[in-house]
N, CA, C and O atoms as CSV, one atom per row, in Angstrom:
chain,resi,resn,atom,element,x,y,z
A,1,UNK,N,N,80.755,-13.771,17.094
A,1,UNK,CA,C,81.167,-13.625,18.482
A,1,UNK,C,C,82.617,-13.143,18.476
A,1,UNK,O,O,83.366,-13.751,17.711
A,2,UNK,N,N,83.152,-12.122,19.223
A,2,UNK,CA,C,84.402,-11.856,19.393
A,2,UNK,C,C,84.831,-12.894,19.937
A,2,UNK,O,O,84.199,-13.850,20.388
A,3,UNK,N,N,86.449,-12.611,19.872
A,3,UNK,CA,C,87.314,-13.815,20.536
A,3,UNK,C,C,87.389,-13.410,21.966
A,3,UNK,O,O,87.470,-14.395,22.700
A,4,UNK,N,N,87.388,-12.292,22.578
A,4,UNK,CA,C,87.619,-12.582,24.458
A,4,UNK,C,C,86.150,-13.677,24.596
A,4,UNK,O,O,85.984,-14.754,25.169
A,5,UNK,N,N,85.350,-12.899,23.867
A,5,UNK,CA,C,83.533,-13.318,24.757
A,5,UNK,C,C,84.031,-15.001,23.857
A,5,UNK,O,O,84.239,-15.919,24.651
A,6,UNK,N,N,84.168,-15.290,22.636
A,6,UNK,CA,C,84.329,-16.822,22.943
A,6,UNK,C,C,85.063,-17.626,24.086
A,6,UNK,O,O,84.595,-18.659,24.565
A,7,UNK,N,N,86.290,-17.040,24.487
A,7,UNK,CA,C,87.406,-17.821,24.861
A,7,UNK,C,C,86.883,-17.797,26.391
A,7,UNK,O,O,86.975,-18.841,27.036
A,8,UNK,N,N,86.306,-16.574,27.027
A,8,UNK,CA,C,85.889,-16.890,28.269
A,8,UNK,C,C,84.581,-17.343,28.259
A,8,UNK,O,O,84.277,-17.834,29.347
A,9,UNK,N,N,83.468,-17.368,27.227
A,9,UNK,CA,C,82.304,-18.370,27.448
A,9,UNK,C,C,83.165,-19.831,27.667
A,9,UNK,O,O,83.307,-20.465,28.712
A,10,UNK,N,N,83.642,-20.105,26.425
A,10,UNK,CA,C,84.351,-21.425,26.464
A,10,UNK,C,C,85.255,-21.859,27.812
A,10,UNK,O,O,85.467,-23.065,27.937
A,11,UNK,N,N,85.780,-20.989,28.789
A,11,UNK,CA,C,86.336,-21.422,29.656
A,11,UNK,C,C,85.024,-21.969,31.041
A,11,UNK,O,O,85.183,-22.633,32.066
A,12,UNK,N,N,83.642,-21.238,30.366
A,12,UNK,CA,C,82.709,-21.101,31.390
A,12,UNK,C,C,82.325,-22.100,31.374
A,12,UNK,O,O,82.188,-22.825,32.359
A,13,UNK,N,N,82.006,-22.421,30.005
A,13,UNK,CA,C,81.025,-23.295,30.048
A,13,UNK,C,C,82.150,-25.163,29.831
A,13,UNK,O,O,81.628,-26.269,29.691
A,14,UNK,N,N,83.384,-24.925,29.871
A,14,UNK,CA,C,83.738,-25.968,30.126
A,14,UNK,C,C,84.152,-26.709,31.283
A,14,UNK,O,O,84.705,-27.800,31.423
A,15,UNK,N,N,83.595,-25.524,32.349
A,15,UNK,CA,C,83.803,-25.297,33.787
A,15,UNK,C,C,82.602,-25.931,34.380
A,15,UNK,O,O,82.710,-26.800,35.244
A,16,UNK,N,N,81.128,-25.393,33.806
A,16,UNK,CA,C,80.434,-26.126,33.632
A,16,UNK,C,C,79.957,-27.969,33.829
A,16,UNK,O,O,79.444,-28.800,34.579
A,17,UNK,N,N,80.718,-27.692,32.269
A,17,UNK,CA,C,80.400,-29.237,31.731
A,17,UNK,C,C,81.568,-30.372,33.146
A,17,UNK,O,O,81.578,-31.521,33.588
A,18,UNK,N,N,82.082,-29.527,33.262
A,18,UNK,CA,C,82.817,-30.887,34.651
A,18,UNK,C,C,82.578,-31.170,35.178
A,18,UNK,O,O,83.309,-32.093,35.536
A,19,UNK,N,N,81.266,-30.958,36.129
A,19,UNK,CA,C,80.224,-31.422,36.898
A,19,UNK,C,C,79.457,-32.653,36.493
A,19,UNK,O,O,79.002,-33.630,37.088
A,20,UNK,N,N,79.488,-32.244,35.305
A,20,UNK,CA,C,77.984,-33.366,34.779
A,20,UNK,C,C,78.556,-34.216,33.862
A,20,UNK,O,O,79.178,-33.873,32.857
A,21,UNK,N,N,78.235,-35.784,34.389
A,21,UNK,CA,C,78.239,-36.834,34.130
A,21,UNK,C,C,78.288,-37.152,32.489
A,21,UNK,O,O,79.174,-37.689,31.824
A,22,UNK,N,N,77.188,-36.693,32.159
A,22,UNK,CA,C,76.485,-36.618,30.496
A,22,UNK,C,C,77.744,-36.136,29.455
A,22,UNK,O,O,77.770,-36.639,28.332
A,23,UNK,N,N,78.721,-35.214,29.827
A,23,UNK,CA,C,79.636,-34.693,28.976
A,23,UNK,C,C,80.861,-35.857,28.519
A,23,UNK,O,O,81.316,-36.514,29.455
A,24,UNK,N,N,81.300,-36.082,27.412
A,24,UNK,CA,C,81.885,-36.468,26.787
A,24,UNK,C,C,83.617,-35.943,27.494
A,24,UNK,O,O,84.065,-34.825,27.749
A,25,UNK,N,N,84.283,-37.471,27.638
A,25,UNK,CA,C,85.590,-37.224,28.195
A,25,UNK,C,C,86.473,-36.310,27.295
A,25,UNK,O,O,87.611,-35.947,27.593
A,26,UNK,N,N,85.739,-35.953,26.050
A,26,UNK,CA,C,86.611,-35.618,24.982
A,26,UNK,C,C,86.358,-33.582,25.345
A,26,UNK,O,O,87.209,-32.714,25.538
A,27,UNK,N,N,85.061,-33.510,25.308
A,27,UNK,CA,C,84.887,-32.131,26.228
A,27,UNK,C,C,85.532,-31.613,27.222
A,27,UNK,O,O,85.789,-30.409,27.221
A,28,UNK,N,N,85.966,-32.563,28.406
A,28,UNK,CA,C,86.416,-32.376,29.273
A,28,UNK,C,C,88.097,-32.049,29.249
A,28,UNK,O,O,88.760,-31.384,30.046
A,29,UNK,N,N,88.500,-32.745,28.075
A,29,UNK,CA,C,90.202,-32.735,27.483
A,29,UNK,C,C,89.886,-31.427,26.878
A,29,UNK,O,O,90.675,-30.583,27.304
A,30,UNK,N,N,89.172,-31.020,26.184
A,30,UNK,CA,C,89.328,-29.642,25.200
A,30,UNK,C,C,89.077,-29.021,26.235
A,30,UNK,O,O,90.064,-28.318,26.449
A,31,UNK,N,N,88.375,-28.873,26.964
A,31,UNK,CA,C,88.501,-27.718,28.438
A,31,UNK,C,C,90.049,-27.496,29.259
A,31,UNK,O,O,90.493,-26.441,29.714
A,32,UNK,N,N,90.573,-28.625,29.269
A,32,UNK,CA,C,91.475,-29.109,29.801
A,32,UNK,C,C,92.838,-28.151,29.140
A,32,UNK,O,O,93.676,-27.417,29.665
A,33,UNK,N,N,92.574,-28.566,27.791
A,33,UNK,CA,C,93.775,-28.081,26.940
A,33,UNK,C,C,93.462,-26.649,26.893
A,33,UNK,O,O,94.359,-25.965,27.385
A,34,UNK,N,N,92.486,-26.014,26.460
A,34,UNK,CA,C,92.162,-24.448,26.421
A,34,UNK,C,C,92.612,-23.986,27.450
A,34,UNK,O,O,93.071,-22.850,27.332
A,35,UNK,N,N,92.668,-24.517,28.607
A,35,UNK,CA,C,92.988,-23.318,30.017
A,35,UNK,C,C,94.317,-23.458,30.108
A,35,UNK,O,O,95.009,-22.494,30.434
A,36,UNK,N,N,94.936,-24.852,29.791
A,36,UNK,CA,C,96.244,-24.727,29.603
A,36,UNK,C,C,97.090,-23.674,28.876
A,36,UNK,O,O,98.000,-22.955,29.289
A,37,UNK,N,N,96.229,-23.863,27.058
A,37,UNK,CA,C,96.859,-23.168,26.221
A,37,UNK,C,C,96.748,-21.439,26.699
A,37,UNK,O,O,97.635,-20.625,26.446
A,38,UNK,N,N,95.401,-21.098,27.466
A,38,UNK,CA,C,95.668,-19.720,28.168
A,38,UNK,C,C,96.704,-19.772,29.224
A,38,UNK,O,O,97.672,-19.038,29.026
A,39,UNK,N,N,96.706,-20.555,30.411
A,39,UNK,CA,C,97.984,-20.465,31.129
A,39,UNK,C,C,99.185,-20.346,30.472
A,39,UNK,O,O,99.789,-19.302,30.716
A,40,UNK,N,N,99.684,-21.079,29.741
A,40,UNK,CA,C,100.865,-20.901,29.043
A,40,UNK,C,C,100.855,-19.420,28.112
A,40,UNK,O,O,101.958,-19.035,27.724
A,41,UNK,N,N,99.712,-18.642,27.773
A,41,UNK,CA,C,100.279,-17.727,27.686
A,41,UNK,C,C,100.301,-16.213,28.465
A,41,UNK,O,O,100.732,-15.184,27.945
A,42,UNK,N,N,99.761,-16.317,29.770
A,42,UNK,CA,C,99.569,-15.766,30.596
A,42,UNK,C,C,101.535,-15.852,31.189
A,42,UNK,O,O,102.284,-14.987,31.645
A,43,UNK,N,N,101.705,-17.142,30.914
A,43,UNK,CA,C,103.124,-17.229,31.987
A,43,UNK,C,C,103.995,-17.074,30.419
A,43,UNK,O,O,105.177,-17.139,30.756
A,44,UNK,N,N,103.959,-16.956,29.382
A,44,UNK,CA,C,104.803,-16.706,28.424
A,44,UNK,C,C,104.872,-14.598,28.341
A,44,UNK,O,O,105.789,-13.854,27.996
A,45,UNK,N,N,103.559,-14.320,28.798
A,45,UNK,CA,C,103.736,-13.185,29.124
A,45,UNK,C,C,104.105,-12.281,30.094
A,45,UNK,O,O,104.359,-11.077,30.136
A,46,UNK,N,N,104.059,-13.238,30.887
A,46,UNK,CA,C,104.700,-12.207,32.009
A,46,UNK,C,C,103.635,-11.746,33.115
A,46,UNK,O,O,103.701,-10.959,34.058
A,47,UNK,N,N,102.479,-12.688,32.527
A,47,UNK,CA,C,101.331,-12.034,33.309
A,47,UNK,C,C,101.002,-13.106,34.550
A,47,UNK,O,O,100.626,-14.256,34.322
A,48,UNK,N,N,101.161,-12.668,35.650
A,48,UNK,CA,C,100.702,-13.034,36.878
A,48,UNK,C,C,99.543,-12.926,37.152
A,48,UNK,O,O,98.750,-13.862,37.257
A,49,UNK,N,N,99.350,-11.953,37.277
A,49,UNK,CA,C,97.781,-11.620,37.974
A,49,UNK,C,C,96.867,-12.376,36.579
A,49,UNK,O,O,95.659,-12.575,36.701
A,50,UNK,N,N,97.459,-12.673,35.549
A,50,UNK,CA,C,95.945,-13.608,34.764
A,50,UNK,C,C,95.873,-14.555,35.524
A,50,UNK,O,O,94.908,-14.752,36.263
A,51,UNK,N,N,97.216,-15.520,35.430
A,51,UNK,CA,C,97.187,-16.910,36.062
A,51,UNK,C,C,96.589,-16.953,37.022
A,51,UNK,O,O,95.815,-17.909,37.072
A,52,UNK,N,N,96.598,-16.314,37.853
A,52,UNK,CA,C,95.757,-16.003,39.560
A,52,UNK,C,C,94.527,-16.004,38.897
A,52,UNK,O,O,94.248,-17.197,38.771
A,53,UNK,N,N,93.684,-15.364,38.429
A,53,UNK,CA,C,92.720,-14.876,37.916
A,53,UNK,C,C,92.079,-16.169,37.250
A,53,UNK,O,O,90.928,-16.434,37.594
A,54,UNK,N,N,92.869,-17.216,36.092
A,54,UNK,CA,C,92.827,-18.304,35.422
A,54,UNK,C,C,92.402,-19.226,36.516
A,54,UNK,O,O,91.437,-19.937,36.238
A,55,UNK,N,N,92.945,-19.363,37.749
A,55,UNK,CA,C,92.636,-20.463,38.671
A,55,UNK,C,C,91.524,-20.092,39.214
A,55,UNK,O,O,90.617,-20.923,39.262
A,56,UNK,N,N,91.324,-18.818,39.731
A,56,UNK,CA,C,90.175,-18.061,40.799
A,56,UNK,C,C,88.733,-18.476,39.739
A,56,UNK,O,O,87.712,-19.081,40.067
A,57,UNK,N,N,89.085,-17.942,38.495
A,57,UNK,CA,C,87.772,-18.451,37.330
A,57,UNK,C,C,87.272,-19.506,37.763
A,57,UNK,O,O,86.092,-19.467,38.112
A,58,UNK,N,N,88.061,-20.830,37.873
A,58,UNK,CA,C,87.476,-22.132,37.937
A,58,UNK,C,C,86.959,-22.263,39.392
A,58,UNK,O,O,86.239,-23.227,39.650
A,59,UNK,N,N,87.253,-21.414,40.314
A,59,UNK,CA,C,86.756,-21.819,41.516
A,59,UNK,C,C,85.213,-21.151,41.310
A,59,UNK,O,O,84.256,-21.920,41.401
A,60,UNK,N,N,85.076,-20.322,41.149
A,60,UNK,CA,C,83.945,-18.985,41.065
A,60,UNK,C,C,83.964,-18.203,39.621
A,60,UNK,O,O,84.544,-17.121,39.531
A,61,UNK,N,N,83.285,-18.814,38.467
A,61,UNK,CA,C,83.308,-18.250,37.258
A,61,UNK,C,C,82.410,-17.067,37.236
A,61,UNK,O,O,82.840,-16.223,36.450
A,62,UNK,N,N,81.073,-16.643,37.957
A,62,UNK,CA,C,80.722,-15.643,37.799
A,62,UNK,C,C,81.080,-14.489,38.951
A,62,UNK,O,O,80.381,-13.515,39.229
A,63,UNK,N,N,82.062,-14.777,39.407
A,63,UNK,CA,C,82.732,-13.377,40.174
A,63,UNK,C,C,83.758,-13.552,39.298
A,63,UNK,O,O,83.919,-12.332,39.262
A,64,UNK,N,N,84.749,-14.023,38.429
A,64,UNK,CA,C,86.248,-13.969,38.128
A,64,UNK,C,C,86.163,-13.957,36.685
A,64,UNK,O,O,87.064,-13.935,35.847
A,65,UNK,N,N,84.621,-13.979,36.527
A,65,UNK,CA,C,84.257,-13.679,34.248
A,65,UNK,C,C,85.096,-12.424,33.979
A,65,UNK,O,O,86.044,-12.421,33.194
A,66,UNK,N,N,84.584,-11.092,34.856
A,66,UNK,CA,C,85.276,-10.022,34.332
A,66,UNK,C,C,86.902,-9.680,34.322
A,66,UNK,O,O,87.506,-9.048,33.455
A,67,UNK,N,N,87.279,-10.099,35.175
A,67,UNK,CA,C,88.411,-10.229,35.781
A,67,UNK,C,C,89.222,-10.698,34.598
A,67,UNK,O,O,89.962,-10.050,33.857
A,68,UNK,N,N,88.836,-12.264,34.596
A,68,UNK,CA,C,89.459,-13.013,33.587
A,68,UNK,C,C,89.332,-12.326,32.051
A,68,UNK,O,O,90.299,-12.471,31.303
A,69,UNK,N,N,88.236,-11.632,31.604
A,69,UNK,CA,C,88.101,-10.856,30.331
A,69,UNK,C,C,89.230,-9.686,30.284
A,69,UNK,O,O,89.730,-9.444,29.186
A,70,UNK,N,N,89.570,-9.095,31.197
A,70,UNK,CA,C,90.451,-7.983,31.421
A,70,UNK,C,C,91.919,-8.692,31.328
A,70,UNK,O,O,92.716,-8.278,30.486
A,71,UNK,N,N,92.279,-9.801,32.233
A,71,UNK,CA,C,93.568,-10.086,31.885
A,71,UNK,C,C,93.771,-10.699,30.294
A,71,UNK,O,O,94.750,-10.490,29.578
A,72,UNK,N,N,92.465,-11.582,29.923
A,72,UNK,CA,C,92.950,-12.106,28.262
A,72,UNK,C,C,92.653,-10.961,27.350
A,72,UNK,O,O,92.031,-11.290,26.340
A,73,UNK,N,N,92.943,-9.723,27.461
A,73,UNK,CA,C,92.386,-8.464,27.022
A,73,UNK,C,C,93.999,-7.955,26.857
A,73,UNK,O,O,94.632,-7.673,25.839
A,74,UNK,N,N,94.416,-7.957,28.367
A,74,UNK,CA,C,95.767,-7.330,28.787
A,74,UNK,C,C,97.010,-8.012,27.557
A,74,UNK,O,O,97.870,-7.463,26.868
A,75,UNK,N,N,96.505,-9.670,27.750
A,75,UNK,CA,C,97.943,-10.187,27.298
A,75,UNK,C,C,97.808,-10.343,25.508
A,75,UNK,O,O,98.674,-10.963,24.890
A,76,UNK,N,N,96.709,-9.749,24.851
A,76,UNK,CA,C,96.160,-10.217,24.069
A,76,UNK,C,C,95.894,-11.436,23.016
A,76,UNK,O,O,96.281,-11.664,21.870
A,77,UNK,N,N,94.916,-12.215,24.096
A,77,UNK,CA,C,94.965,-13.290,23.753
A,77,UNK,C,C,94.039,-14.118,22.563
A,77,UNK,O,O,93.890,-15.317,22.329
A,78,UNK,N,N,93.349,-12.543,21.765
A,78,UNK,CA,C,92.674,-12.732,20.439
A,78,UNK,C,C,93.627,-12.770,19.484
A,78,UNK,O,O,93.035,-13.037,18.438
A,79,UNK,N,N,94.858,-12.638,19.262
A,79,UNK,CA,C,96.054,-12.609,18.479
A,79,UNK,C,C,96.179,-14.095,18.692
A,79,UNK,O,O,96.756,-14.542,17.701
A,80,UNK,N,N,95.911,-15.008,19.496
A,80,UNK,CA,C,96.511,-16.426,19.525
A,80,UNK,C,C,95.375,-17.166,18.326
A,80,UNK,O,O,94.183,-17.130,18.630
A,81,UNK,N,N,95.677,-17.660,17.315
A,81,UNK,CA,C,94.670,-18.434,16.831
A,81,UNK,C,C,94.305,-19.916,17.271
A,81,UNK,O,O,93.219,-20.481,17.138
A,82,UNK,N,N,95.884,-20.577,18.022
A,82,UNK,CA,C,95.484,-21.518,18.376
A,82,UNK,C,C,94.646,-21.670,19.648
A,82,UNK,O,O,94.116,-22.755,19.891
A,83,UNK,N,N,94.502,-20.573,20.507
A,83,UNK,CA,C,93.448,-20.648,21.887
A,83,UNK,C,C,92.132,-20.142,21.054
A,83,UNK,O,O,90.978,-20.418,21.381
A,84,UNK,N,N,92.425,-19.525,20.167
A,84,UNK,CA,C,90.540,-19.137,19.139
A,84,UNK,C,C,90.371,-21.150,18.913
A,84,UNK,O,O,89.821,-21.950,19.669
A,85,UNK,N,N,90.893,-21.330,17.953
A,85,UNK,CA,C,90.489,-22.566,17.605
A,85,UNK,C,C,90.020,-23.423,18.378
A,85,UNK,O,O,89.025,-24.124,18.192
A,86,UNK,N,N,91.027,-23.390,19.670
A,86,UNK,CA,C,91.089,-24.280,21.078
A,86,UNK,C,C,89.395,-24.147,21.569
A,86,UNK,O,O,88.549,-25.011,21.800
A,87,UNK,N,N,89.358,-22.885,21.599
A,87,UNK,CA,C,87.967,-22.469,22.287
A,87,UNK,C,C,87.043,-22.851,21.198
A,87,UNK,O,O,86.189,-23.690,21.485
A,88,UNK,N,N,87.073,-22.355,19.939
A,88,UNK,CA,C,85.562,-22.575,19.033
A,88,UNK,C,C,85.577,-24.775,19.169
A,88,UNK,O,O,84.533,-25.420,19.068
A,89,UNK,N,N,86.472,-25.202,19.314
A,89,UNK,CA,C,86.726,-26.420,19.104
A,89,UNK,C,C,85.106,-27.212,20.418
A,89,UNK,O,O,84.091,-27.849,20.135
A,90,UNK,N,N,85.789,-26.599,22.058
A,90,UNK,CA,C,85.330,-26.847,22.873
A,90,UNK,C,C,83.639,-26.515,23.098
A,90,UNK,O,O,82.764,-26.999,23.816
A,91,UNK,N,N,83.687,-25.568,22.213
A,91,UNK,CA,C,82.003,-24.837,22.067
A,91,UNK,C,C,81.413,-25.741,21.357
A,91,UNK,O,O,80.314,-26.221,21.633
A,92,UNK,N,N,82.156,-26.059,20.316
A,92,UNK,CA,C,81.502,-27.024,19.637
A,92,UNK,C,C,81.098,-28.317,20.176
A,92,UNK,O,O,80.046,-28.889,19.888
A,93,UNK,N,N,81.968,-28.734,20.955
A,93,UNK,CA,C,81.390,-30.158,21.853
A,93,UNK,C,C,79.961,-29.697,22.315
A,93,UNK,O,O,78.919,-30.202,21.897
A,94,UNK,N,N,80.060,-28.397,23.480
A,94,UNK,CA,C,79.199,-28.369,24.359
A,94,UNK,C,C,78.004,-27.736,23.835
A,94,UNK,O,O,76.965,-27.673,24.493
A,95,UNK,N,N,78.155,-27.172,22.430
A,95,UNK,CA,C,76.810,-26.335,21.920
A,95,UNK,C,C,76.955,-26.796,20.475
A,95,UNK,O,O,77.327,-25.874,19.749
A,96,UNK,N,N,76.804,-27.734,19.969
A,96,UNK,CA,C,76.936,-28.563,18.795
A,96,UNK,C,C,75.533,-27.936,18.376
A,96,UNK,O,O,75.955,-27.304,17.409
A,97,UNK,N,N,74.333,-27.686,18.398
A,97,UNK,CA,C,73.558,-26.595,17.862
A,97,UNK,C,C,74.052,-25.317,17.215
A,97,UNK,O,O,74.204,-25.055,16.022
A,98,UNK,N,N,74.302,-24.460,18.489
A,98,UNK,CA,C,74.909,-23.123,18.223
A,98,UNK,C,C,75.931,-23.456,16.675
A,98,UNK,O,O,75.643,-23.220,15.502
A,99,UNK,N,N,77.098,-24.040,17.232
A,99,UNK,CA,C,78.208,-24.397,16.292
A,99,UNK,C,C,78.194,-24.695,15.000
A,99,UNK,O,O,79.164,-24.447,14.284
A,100,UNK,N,N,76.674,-25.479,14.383
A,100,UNK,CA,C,76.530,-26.204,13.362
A,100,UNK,C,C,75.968,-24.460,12.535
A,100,UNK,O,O,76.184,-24.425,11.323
A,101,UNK,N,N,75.383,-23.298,13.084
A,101,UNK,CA,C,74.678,-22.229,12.609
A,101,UNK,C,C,75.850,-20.861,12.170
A,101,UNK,O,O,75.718,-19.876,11.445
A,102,UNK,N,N,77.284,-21.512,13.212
A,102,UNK,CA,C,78.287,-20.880,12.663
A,102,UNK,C,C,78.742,-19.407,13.924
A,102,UNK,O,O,79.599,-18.573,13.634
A,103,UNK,N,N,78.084,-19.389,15.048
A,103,UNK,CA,C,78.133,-18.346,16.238
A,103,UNK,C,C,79.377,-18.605,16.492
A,103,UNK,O,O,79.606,-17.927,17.493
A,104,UNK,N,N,80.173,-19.072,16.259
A,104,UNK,CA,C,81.454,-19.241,17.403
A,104,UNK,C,C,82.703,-19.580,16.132
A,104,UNK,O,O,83.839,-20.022,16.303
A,105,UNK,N,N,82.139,-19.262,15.075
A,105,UNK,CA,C,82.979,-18.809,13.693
A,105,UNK,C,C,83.976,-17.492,13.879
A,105,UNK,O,O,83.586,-16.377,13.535
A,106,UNK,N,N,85.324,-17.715,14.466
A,106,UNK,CA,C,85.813,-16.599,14.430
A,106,UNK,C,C,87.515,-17.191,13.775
A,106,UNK,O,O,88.213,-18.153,14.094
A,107,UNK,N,N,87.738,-15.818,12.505
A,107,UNK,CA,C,89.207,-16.604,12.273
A,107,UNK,C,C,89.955,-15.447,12.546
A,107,UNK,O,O,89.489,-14.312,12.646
A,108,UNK,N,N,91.649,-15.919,12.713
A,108,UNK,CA,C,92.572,-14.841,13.404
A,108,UNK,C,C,93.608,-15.716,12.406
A,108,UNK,O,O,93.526,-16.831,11.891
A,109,UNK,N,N,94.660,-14.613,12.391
A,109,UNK,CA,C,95.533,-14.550,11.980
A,109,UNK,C,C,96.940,-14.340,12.682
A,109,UNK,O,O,97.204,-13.138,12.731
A,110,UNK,N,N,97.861,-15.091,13.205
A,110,UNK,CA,C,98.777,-14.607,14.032
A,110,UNK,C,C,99.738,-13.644,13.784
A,110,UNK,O,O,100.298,-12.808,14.493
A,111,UNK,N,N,99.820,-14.044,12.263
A,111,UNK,CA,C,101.208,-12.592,11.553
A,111,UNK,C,C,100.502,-11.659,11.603
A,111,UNK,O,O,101.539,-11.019,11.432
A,112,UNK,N,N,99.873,-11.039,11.658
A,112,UNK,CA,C,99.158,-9.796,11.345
A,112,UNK,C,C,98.277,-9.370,12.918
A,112,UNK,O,O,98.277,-8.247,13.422
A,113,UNK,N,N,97.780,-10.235,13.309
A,113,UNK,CA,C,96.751,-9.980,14.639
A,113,UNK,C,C,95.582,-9.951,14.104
A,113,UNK,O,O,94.950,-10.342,15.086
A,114,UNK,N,N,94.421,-9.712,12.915
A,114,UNK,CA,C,93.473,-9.795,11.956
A,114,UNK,C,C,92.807,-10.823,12.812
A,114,UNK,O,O,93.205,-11.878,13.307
A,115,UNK,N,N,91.214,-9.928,12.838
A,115,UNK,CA,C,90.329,-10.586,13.477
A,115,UNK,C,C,88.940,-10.643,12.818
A,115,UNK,O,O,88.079,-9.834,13.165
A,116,UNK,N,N,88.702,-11.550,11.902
A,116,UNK,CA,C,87.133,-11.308,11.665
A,116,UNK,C,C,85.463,-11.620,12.689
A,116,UNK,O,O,84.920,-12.598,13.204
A,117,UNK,N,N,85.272,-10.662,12.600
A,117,UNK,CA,C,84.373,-10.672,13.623
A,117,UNK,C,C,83.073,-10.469,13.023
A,117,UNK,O,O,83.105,-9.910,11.927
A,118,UNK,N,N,81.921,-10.792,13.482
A,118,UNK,CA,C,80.514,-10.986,12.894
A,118,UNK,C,C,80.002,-9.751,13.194
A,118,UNK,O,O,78.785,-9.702,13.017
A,119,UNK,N,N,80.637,-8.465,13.691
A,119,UNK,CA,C,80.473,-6.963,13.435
A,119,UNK,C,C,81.506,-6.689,13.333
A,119,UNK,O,O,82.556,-7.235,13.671
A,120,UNK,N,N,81.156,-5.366,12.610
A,120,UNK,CA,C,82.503,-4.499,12.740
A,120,UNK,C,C,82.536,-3.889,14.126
A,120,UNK,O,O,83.378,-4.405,14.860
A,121,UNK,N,N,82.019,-3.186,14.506
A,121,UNK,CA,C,81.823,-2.713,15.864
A,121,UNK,C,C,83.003,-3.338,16.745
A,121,UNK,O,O,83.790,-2.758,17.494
A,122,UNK,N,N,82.868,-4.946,16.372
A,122,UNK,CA,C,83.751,-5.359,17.602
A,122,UNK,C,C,85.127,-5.438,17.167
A,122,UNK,O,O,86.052,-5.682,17.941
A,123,UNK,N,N,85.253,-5.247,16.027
A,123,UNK,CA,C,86.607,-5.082,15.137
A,123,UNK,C,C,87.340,-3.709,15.650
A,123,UNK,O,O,88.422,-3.392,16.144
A,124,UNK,N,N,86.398,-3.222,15.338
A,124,UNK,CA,C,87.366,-1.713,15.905
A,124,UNK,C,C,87.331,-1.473,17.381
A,124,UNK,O,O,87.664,-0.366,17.805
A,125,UNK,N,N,87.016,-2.265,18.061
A,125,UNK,CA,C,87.038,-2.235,20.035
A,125,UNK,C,C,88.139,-2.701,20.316
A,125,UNK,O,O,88.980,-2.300,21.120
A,126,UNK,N,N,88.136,-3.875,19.400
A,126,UNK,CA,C,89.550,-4.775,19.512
A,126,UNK,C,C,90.622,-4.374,18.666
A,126,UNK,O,O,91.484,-5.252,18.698
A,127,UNK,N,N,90.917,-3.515,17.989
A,127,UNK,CA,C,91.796,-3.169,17.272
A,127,UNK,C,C,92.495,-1.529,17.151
A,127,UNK,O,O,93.634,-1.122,16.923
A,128,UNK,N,N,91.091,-0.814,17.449
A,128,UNK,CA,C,90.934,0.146,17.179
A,128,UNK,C,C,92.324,1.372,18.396
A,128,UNK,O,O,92.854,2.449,18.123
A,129,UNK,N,N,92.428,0.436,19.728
A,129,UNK,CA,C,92.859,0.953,20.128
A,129,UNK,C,C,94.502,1.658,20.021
A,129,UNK,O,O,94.875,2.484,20.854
């Protein structure tokens, strides 16, 4: 899985999991901390219109998915390893299946920006430019 499509599933589906009872308070903190760790770098960048975008997500995630993919695109927020981690962390609560098979296996590198991705295809989308 690339890192935008993890980091905004993971914002989705921890958007999700806040509704329902059944989820683990510990899910709900890793959701918690991931949108943070994107806010903080939305406002370390300079980027406004994410943060707008970051809040609008949680009101309405399937009008503000694309939106939100375009601003963590803008500020590039696949260079952060700690919001990769943040996110594969939170997937893992909520899709402990998926997770155990290795889908949400993505490592980054911050000195460099280095992204391994489970294609190349998405290596050079994200890099290539």
């Amino acid at each position: 899985m690339e890192p935008i499509t993890l980091i905004t599933s993971a914002l989705t589906a921890g958007i999700a999991a806040l509704g329902k009872e059944t989820v683990k308070a510990g899910a709900k903190d890793a959701y918690s901390g991931l949108k943070a760790l994107v806010a903080r770098r939305f406002k370390d960048k300079k980027n406004e219109k994410g943060a707008m975008v970051l809040k609008e997500h949680e009101q309405m995630p399937d009008v503000w998915t694309k939106p939100l993919e375009a601003a963590l695109i803008e500020t590039e927020v696949e260079k952060d390893a700690e919001i990769i981690k943040a996110a594969q962390e939170l997937m893992g609560m909520l899709k402990p299946q998926q997770a155990a098979t290795g889908k949400f296996n993505i490592q980054a590198e911050n000195i460099q920006g280095a992204v391994q991705a489970d294609k190349i295809d998405n290596l050079t989308q994200n890099f290539g430019k």
